[in-house]
Legacy VTK file of the C-alpha trace (Angstrom):
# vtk DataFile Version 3.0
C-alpha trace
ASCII
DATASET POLYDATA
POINTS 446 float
0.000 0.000 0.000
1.010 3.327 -0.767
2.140 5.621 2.257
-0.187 7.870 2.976
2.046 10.593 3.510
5.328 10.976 1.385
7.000 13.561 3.629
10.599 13.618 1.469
9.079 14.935 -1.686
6.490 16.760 -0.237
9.586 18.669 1.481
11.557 18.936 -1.630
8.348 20.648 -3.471
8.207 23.183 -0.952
11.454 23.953 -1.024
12.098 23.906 -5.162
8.468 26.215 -5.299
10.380 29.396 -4.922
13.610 28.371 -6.595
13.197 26.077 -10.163
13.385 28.161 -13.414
11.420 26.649 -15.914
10.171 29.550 -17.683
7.586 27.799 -19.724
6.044 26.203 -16.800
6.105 29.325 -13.983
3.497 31.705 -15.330
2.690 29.804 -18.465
-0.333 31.447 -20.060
-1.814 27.594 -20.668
-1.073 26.344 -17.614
-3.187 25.422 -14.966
-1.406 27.226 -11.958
0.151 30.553 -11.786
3.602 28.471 -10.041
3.299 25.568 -12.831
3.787 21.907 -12.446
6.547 22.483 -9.203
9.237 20.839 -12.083
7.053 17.946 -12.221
6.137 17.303 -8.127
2.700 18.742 -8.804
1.842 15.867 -11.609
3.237 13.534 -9.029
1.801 13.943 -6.403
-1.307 14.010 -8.277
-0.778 10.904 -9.348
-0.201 10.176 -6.278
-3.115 11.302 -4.688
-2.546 14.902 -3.217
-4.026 17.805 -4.774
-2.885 20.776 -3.317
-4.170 24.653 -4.063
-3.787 28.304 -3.143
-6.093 30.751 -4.357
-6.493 34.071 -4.178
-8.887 37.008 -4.408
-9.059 40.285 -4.110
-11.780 42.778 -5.021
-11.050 46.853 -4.956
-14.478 49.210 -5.447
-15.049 52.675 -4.978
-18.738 54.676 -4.024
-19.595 56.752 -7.140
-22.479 58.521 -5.982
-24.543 58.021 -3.292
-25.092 55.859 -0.222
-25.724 57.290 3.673
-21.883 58.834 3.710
-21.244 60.410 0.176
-17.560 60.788 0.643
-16.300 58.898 -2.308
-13.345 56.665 -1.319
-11.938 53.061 -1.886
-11.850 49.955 -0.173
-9.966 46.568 -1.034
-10.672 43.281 0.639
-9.313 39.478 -0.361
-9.485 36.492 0.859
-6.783 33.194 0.574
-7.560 29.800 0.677
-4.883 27.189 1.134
-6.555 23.603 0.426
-5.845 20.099 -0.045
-8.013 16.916 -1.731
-6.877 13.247 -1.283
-7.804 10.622 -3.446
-8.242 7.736 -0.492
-7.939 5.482 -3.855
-4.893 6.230 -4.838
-3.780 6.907 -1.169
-5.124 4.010 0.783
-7.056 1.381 -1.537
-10.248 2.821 -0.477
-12.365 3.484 -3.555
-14.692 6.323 -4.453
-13.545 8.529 -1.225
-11.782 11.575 -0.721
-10.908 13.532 2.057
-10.760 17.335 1.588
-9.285 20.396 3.661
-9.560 23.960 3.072
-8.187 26.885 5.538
-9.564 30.674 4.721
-7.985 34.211 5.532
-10.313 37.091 5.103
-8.724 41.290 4.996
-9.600 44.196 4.557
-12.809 46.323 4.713
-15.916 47.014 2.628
-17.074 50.179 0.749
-20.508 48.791 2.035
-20.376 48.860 5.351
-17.786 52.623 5.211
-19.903 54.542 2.994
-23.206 52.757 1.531
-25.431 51.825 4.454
-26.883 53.704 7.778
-25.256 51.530 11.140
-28.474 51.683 12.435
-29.798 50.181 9.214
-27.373 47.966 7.979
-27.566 46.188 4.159
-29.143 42.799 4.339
-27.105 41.118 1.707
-26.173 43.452 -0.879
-22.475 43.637 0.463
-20.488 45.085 -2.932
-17.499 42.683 -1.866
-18.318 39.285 -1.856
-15.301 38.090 -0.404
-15.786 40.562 2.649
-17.592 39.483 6.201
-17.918 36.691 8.740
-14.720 38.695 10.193
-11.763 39.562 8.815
-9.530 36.187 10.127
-9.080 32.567 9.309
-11.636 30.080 9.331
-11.584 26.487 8.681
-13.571 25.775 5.250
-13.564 22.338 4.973
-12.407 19.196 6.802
-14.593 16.395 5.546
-14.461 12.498 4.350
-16.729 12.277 1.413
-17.494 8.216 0.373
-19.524 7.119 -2.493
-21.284 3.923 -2.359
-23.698 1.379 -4.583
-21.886 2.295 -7.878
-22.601 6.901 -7.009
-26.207 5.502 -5.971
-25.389 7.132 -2.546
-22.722 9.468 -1.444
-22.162 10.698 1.985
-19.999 13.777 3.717
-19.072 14.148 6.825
-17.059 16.409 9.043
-16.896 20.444 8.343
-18.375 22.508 5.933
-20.425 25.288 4.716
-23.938 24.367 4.415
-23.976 26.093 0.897
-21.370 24.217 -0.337
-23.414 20.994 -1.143
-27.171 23.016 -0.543
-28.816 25.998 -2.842
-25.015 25.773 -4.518
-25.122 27.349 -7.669
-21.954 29.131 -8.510
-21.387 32.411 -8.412
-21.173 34.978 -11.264
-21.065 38.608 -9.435
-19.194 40.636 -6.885
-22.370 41.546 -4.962
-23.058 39.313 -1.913
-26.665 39.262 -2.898
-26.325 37.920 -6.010
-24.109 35.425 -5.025
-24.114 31.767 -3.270
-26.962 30.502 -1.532
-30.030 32.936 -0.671
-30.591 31.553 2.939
-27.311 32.666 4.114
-28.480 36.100 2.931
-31.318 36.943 5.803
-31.603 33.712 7.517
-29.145 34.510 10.385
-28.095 31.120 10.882
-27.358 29.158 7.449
-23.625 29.708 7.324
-22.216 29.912 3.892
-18.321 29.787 3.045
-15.717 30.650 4.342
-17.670 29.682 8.028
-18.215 25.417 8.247
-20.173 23.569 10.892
-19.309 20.222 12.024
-22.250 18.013 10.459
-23.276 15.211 7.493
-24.462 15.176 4.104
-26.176 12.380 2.653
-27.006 12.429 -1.300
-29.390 10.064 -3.452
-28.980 9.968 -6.783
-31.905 8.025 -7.977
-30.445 8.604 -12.114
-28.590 10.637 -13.836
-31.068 13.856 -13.729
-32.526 13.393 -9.932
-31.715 13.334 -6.796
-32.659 14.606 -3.204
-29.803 15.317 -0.177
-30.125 16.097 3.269
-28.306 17.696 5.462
-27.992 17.829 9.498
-25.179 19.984 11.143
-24.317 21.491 14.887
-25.221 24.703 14.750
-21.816 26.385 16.720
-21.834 30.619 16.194
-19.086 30.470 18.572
-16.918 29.288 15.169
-17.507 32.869 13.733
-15.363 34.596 16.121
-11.714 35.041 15.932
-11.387 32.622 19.059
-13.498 30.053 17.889
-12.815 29.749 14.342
-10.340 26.969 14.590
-12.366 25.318 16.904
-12.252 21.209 16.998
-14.667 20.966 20.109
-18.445 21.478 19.914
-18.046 23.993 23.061
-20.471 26.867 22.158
-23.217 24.896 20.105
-26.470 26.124 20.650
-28.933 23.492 18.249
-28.676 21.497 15.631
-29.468 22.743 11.395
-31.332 20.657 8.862
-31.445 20.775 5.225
-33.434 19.114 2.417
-32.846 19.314 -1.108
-34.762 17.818 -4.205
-32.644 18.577 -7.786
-33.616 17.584 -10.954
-30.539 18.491 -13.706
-32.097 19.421 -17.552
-30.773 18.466 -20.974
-32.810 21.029 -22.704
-33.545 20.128 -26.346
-31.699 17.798 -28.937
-27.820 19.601 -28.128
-29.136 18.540 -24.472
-28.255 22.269 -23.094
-27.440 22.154 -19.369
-29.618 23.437 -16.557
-30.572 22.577 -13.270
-34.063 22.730 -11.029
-33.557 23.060 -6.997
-36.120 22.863 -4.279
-35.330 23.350 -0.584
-35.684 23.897 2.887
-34.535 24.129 6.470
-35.099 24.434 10.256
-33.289 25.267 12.795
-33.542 24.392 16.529
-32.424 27.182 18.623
-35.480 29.031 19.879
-35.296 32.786 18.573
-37.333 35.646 19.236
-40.145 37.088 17.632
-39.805 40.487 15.968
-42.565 42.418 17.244
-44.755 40.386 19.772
-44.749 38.819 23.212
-46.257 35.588 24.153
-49.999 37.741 24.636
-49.845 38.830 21.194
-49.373 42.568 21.987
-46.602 44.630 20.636
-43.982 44.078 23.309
-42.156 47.291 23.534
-45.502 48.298 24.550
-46.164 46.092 26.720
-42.931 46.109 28.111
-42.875 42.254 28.435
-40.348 39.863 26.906
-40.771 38.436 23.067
-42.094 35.762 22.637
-39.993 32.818 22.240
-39.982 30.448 19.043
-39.109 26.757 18.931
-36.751 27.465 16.034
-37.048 29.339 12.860
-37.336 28.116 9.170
-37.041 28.730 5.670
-37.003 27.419 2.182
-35.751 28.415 -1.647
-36.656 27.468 -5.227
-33.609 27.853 -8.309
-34.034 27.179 -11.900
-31.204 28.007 -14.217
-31.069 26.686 -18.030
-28.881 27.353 -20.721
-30.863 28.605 -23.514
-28.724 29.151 -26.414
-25.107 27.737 -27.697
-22.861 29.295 -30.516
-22.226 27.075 -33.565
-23.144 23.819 -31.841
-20.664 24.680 -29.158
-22.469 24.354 -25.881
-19.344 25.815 -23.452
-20.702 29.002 -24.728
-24.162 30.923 -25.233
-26.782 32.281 -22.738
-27.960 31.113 -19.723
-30.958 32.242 -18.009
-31.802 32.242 -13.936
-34.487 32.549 -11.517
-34.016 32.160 -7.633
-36.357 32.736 -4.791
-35.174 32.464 -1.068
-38.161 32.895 1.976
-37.922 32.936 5.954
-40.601 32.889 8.923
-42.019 36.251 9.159
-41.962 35.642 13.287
-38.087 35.946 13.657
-36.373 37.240 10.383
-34.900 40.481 9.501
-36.189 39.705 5.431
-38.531 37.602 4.886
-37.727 37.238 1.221
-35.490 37.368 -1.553
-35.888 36.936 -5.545
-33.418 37.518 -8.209
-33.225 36.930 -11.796
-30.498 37.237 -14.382
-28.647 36.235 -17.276
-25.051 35.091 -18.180
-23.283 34.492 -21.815
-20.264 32.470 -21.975
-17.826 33.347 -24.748
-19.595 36.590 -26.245
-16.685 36.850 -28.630
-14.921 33.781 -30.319
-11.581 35.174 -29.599
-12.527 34.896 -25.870
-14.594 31.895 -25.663
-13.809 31.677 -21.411
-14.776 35.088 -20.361
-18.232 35.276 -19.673
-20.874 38.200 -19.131
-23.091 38.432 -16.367
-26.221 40.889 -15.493
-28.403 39.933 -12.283
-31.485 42.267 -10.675
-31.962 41.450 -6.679
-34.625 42.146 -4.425
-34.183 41.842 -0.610
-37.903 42.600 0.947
-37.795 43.948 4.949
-39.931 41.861 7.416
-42.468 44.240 7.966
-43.117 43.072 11.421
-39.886 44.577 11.783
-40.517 47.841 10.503
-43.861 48.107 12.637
-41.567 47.622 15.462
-38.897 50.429 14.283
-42.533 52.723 13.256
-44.153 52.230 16.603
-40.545 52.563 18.706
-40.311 56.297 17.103
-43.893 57.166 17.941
-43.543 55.957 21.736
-40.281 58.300 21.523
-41.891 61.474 20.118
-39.326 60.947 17.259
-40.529 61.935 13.265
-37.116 63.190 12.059
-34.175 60.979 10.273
-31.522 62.566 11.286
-31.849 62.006 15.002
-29.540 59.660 16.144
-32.122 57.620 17.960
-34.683 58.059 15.429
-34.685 54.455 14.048
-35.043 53.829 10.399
-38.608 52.100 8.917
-36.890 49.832 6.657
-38.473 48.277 2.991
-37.017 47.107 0.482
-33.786 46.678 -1.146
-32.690 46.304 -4.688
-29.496 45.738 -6.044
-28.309 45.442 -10.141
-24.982 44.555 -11.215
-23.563 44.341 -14.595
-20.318 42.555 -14.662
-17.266 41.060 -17.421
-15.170 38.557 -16.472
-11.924 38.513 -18.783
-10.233 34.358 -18.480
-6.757 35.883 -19.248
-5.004 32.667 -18.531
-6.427 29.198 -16.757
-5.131 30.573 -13.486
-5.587 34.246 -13.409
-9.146 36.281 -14.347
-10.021 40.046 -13.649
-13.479 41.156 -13.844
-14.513 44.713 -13.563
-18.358 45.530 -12.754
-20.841 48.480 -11.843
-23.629 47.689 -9.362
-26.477 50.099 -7.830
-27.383 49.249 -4.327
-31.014 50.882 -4.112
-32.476 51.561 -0.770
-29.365 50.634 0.807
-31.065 48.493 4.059
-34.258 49.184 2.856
-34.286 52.620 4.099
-35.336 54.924 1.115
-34.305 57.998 2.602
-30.857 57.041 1.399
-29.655 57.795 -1.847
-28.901 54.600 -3.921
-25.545 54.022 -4.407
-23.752 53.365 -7.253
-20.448 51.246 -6.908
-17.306 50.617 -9.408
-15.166 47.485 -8.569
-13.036 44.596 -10.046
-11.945 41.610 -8.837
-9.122 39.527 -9.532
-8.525 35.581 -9.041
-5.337 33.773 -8.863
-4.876 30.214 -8.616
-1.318 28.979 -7.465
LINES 1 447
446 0 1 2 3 4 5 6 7 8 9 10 11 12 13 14 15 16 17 18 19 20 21 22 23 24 25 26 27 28 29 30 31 32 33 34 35 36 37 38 39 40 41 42 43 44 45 46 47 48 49 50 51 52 53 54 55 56 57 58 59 60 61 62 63 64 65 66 67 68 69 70 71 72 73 74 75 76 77 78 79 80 81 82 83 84 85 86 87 88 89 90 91 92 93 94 95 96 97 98 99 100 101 102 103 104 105 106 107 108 109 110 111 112 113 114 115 116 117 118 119 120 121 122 123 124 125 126 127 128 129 130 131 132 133 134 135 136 137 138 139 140 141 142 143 144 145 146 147 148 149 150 151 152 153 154 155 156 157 158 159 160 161 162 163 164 165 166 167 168 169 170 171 172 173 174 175 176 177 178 179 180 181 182 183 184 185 186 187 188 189 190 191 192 193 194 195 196 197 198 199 200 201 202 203 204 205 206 207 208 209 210 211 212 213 214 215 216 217 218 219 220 221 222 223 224 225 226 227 228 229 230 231 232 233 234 235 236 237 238 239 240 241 242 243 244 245 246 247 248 249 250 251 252 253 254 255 256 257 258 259 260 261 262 263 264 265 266 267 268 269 270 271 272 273 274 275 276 277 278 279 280 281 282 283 284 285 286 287 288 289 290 291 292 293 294 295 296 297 298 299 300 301 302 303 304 305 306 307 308 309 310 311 312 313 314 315 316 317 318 319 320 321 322 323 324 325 326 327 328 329 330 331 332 333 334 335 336 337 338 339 340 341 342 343 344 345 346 347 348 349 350 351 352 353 354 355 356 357 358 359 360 361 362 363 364 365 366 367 368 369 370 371 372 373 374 375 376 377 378 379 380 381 382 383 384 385 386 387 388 389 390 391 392 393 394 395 396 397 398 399 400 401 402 403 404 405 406 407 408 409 410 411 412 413 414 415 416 417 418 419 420 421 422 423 424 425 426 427 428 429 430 431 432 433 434 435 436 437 438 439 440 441 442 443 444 445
């Protein structure tokens, strides 16, 4: 049996990554990696069984016009993630398994939260930088065995993750939060999507090729979104348990069998969480001046249809696809009670570029109006009518976010992608001026 560990070469790799001079492979603009094939050690230890990545993002924007503080500025934020698949085949005989580790360092700060949005009103999800939040500091991404059994009939993960990485997962094509990774981490308050993972299990059906249903059931631990608690290995601080349900079916639209992809969902969570407005009598309690009533738990579920609707010259890596996603909460606990967002993307809008792609997506983030009743009645019982007293707190609606954004694939391992998004009714609060934002991102893979 192969060693699981082959700690001479995996020393000598580290140590030639800095140092070999092969100029076709170190930036080579068809190569996978930005540091090449490590003078052959990364094709070996592939082979081998070890995968190993670093990837990197960062994302600069600036405030046009508009937003709560019209100071224009810039902000930059990125993120690093170091991470590591084994093939348990190749490794250790054991067939159809892998076992995958990711580590994640957030910096930086947001133009969102310095210029766009009221404190006492802050954005639901519309953050401009994607790869900013869950504090600024390392998290463990992934640690999780994944095994495959009765020939991909069932497949099973266990250990830590993001509940988004296996549930509402659909990619993501923007900078804006909103319009980006699952919905339910948007305005749930406790669906935790990457770079945060909870310790818990996945288990996946695949009944054929185009169906399938997964569920999910994690420890639901805030404690590992804090700078202390992030690394974690204990289940010291969990609070309840989080469950997920999934049913997928995956299209083959038409004769040249175009991809797309149908999701239905839900979730519950145990922890008992307060209600918004009321206390346990059904009066408004800071009225009554008695506590909220207490929930067993809140809830939630989302729908997602995406389907590639054209190709170019029978070519179906490129052409338009089409979205439609719809994210809703209990009205008794949330801060929005709904989401919906549509869009479009186009892959390879010019032969001469058939990776980059094009992407335009409209959001809508809707305000629990229990929630404003509460912020409405709170300013009457206060004598206060007038925005710009700092107590005076804001009756929140709706907010909408666009962006419009081109991602250039300038080699395999390196992509920039500049956008322009408007953030309307930044936190719902329609007082503000909506805010337009310039940014671009840029990824490297190692």
């Amino acid at each position: 049996m192969t060693p699981i560990f082959n700690y001479k070469k995996i020393l000598i790799a580290i140590i030639l990554i800095p140092t070999y001079s092969n100029a076709e492979d170190w930036l080579a603009s068809n190569g996978k990696y930005l540091t090449g094939d490590w003078q052959g050690y990364r094709t070996e230890f592939s082979q081998m069984g070890y995968d190993f990545s670093v990837d990197y993002s960062s994302i600069v924007t600036s405030n046009i016009s508009g937003g709560y503080d019209r100071d224009k500025t810039a902000r930059y934020s990125d993120q690093y993630t170091f991470g590591a698949k084994l093939d348990l085949k190749k490794i250790a005989g054991i067939s159809d398994a892998q076992f995958v580790v990711s580590i994640n360092d957030r910096n930086g700060r947001d133009i969102t939260v310095d210029r766009i949005q009221d404190s006492r009103a802050p954005v639901i999800g519309s953050g401009a930088q994607s790869n900013y939040g869950r504090g600024q500091i390392w998290h463990i991404g992934q640690l999780w065995y994944q095994q495959k059994i009765f020939n991909n009939f069932m497949d099973f993960k266990i250990g830590r993750m993001a509940i988004g990485e296996d549930f509402d997962n659909n990619g993501c094509f923007f900078q804006n939060l909103s319009l980006c990774g699952s919905l339910a981490g948007h305005g749930s308050g406790v669906w935790y999507n990457t770079p945060v993972s909870q310790y818990g299990t996945r288990i996946k059906i695949n009944f054929d090729k185009s169906n399938y249903a997964q569920f999910g059931a994690f420890l639901y631990n805030p404690s590992y979104l804090t700078r202390e608690g992030s690394f974690k290995m204990n289940l010291s601080g969990r609070t309840g348990n989080m469950y997920v349900a999934e049913l997928g079916h995956l299209i083959s639209l038409g004769d040249k069998k175009l991809p797309g992809s149908l999701k239905l969902g839900g979730w519950y969570n145990t922890v008992n969480a307060a209600d918004v407005l009321n206390d346990s009598e059904g009066h408004v309690y800071i009225v009554s001046k008695n506590p909220e009533k207490i929930h067993d738990g809140r809830y939630g579920g989302y729908f997602y249809l995406m389907q590639q609707v054209s190709d170019v010259g029978n070519d179906i890596s490129r052409g338009l696809t089409l979205f439609i996603h719809f994210s809703a909460n209990d009205k008794y606990t949330s801060t929005m009670d709904y989401q919906a967002q549509v869009g479009a993307v186009y892959k390879g809008l010019f032969a001469s570029r058939p990776r980059d792609y094009i992407s335009f997506g409209l959001n809508k983030m809707h305000v629990n109006q229990r929630l404003a009743q509460r912020a409405d009645i709170a300013n009457n019982l206060k004598g206060l009518n007038g925005y710009d007293n700092p107590s005076y707190q804001p009756v929140r609606s709706t907010e909408y976010s666009a962006e419009l954004r081109y991602s250039a694939k300038i080699t395999p391992w390196f992509s920039i992608s500049p956008d322009i998004q408007l953030i309307a009714n930044p936190g719902g609060v329609n007082v503000i001026k909506d805010a337009w934002v310039f940014g671009t991102q840029v990824n490297l893979s190692f």
